[in-house]
C-alpha positions in Angstrom: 25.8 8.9 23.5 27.5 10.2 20.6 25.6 12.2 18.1 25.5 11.8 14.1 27.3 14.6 12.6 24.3 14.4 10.0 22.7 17.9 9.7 19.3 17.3 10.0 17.6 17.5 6.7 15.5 20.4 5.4 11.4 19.8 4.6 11.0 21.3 1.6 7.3 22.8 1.3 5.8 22.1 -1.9 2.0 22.0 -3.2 2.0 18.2 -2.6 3.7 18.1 0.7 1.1 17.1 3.6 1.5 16.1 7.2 0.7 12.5 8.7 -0.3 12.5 12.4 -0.1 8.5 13.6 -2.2 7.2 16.0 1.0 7.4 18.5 1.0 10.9 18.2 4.0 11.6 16.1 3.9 14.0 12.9 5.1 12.5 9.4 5.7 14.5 6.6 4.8 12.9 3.5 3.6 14.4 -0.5 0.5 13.3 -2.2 0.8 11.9 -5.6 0.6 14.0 -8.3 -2.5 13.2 -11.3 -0.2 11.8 -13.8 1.2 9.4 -11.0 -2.1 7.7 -10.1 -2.9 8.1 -14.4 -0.1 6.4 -14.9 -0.7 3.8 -12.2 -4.1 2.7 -13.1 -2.8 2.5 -16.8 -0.2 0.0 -15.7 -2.7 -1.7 -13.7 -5.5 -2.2 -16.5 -2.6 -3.5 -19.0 -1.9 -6.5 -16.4 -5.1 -7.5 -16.1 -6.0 -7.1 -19.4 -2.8 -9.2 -20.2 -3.6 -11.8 -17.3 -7.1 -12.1 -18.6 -6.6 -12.9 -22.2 -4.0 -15.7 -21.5 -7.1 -16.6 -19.2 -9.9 -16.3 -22.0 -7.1 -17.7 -24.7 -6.5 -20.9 -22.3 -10.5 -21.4 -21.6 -11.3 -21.0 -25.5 -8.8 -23.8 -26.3 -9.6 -26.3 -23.6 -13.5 -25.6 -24.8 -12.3 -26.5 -28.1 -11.1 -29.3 -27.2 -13.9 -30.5 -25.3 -15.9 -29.9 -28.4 -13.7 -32.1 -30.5 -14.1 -34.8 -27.7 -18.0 -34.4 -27.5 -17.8 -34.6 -31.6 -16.2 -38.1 -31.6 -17.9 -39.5 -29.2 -21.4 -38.4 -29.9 -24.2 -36.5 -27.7 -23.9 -38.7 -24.7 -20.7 -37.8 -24.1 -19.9 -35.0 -21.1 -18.6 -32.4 -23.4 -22.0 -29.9 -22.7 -21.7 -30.2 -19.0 -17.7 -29.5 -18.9 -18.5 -26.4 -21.9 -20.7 -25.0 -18.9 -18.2 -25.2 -16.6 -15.5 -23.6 -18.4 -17.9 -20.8 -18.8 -18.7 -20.3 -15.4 -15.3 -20.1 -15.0 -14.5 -17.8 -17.2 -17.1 -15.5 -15.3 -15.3 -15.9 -12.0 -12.2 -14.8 -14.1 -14.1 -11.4 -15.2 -15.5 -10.9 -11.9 -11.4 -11.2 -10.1 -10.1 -9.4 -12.9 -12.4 -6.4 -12.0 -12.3 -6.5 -8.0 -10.4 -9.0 -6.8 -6.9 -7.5 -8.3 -7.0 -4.1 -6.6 -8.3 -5.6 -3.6 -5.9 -8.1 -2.6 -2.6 -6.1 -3.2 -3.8 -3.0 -1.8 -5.0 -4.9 1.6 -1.2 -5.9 1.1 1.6 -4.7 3.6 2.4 -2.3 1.2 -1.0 -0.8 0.2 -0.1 -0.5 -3.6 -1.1 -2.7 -6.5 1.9 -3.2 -9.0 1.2 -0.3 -10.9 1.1 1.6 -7.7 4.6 0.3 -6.7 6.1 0.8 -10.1 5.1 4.1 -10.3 5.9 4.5 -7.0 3.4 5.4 -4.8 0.8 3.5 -2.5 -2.3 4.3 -0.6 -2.7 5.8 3.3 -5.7 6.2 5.8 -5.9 9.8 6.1 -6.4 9.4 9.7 -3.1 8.4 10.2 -4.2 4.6 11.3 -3.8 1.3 9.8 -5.1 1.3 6.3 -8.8 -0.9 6.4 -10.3 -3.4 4.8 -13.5 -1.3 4.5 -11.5 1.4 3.3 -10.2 -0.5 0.7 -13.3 -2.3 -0.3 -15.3 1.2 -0.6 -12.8 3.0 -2.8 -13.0 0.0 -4.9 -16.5 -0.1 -5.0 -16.9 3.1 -6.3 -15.0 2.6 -9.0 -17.6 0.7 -10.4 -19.5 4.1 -10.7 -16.7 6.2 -11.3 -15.4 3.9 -14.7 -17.8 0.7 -15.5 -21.3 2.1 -14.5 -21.0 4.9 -18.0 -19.4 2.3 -19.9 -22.5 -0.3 -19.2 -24.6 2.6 -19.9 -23.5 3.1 -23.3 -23.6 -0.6 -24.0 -27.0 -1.3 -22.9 -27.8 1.7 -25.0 -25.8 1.5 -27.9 -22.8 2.9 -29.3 -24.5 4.3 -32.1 -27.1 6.5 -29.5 -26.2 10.1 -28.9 -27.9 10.7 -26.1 -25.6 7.3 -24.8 -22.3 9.0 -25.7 -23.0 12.2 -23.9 -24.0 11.3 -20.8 -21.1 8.8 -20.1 -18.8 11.8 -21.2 -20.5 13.8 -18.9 -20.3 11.6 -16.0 -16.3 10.7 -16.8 -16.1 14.5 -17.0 -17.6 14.4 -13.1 -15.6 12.2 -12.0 -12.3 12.0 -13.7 -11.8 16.0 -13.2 -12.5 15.8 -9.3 -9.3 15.5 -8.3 -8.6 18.9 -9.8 -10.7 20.6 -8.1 -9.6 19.6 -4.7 -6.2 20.4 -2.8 -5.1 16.5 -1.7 -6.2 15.7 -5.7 -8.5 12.9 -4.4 -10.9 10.8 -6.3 -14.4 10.0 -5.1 -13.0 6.4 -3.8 -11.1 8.8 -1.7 -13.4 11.1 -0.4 -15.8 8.4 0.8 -12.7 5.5 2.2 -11.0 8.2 4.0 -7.9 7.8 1.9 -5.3 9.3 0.1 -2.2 8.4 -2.5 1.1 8.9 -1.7 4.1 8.7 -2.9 6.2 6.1 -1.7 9.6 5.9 -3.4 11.9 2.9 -3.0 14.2 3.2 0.2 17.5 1.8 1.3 18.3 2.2 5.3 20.3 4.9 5.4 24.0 4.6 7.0 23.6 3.8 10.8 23.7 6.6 12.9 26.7 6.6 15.3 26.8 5.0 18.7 29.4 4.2 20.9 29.5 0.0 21.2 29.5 -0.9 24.7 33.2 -2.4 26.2 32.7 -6.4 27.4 32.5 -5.4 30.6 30.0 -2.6 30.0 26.3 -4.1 29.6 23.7 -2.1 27.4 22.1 0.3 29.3 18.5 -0.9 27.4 18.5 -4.2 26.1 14.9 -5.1 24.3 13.7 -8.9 23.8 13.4 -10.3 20.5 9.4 -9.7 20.7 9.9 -6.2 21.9 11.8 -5.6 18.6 9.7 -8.2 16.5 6.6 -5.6 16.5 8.5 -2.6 13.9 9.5 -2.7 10.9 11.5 -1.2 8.2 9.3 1.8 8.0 9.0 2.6 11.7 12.8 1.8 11.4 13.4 4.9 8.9 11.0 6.8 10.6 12.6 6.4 13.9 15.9 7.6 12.1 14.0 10.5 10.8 13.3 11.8 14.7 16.8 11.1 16.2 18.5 13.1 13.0 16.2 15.6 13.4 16.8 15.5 16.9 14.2 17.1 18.3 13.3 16.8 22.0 9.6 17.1 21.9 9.4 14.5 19.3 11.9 12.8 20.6 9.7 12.2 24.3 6.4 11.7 21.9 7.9 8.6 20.3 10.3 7.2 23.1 6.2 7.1 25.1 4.7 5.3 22.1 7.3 2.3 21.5 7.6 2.0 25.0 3.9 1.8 25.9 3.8 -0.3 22.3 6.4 -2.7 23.5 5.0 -3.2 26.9 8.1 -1.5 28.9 6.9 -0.7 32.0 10.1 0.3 34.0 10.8 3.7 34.2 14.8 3.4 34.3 16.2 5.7 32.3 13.1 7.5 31.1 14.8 10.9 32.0 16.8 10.3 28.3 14.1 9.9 26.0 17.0 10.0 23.5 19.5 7.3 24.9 16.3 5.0 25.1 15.4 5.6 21.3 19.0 5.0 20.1 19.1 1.9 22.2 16.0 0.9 20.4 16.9 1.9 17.0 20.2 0.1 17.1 19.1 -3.4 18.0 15.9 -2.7 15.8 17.9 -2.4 12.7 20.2 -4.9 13.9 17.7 -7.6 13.4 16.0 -6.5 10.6 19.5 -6.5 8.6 19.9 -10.1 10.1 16.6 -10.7 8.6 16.9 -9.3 5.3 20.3 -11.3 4.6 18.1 -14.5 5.3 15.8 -13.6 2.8 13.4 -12.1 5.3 12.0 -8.8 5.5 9.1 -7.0 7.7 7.7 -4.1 5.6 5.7 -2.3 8.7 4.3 -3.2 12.0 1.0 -4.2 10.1 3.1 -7.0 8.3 3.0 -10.7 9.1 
């Protein structure tokens, strides 16, 4: 096999840089976001919804006004009450997805980010190293409620005008909003209790192929996968996978060549003695289909997508 000339690239050490161990063994270097990344984040986030949920409550009050105009002309009997109680409850249901539903469906997404996340450019990871959980998500969420709306309920139900009010919601955003500076990976309490972290996830391109020697026609591919051996990865085991052969080292090399194979169900041992032919094999027909993919307008973020 013919090597990339590619030097393998330096890991810069930094205060933010952290090491991912997967459940197949293999170490991933990645950086936890920085404060004014997830800041910025949640700003984004709390502008769409704000934005999504006054075209909500602006399209509710007007069909409400119209259902009073109806119920005017056509006197008491008419519907209009029953319909005005509807478009409340519905505006409820609005409030209640605006608060949990938002963060909960896109970060259960492939990607684990909502679309301040992605903009920003991070996204969230089981600290584990596993596949990022519903209950995970759900608890983070949940404590947001005491992190953010419990204080701000407080003072309402108290009133705005109450000392006492104001400085004990300052004091709990003071607990809460400062604890990720008092610990190393910068997380929140959502964190701390999901088993989570953020990191950041810039946008990617693959990177140029690395060079392999096409086989002649008469010359058959020493490793040849099936379309469901190769159907299971995706683009970011793909760029991981280019990661190890670049870096071309032979203990991670053996780690990961074990995983796809015991991932993909290859049971034969042929050519096992060349954990690195077996990976470049792999890797070429991989990215193969994934570019066939993308140019029809498909694309498989992970293994975890659909």
């Amino acid at each position: 096999m013919v090597r990339t000339a590619a030097l393998p690239r330096r890991l810069v050490r930094t205060s933010q840089q952290r090491t991912l161990v997967t459940p197949e063994g293999v170490a991933l270097p990645l950086s936890v976001a920085s404060r004014g990344s997830r800041a910025g984040a949640l700003m984004l986030d709390f502008i769409f919804i704000g934005t999504a949920f006054t075209l909500v409550t602006i399209g509710l009050v007007a069909l409400a006004g119209g259902v009073a105009s109806v119920a005017g002309r056509f006197g008491s009997g008419s519907p209009g009450a029953a319909v005005f109680q509807f478009l409340v409850v519905a505006w409820m249901i609005a409030a209640f997805l605006a608060r949990h539903a938002y963060f909960l469906w896109f970060e259960l997404g492939a990607r684990g980010a909502t679309p301040g996340k992605r903009l920003i450019g991070i996204r969230i990871a089981a600290r584990d190293g596993g596949r990022l959980t519903a209950e995970m998500v759900i608890a983070r969420n949940m404590l947001r409620d005491i992190e953010l709306f419990l204080p701000i309920g407080f003072i309402a139900t108290a009133g705005a005008d109450s000392p006492p009010a104001w400085l004990t919601a300052a004091a709990w955003f003071a607990l809460f909003m400062l604890l990720p500076c008092f610990n190393r990976d910068r997380l929140r309490a959502g964190d701390i209790v999901a088993g989570t972290w953020v990191v950041e996830a810039p946008r990617q391109k693959l990177e140029a192929p690395i060079a392999t020697p096409l086989p002649t026609a008469t010359e058959a591919p020493r490793y040849r996968f099936t379309e469901a051996e190769l159907a299971i990865y995706g683009e970011y085991e793909l760029q991981t996978l280019e990661r190890i052969l670049r870096e071309d080292r032979e203990a991670a090399l053996e780690s990961v060549r074990a995983a796809i194979a015991a991932k993909i169900g290859r049971e034969d041992n042929n050519g096992w003695e060349d954990p690195r032919a077996f990976l470049e094999a792999y890797y070429a027909q991989l990215r193969s289909r994934l570019e066939t993919g993308m140019r029809m307008g498909q694309r498989k973020a992970d293994k975890f997508a659909g």
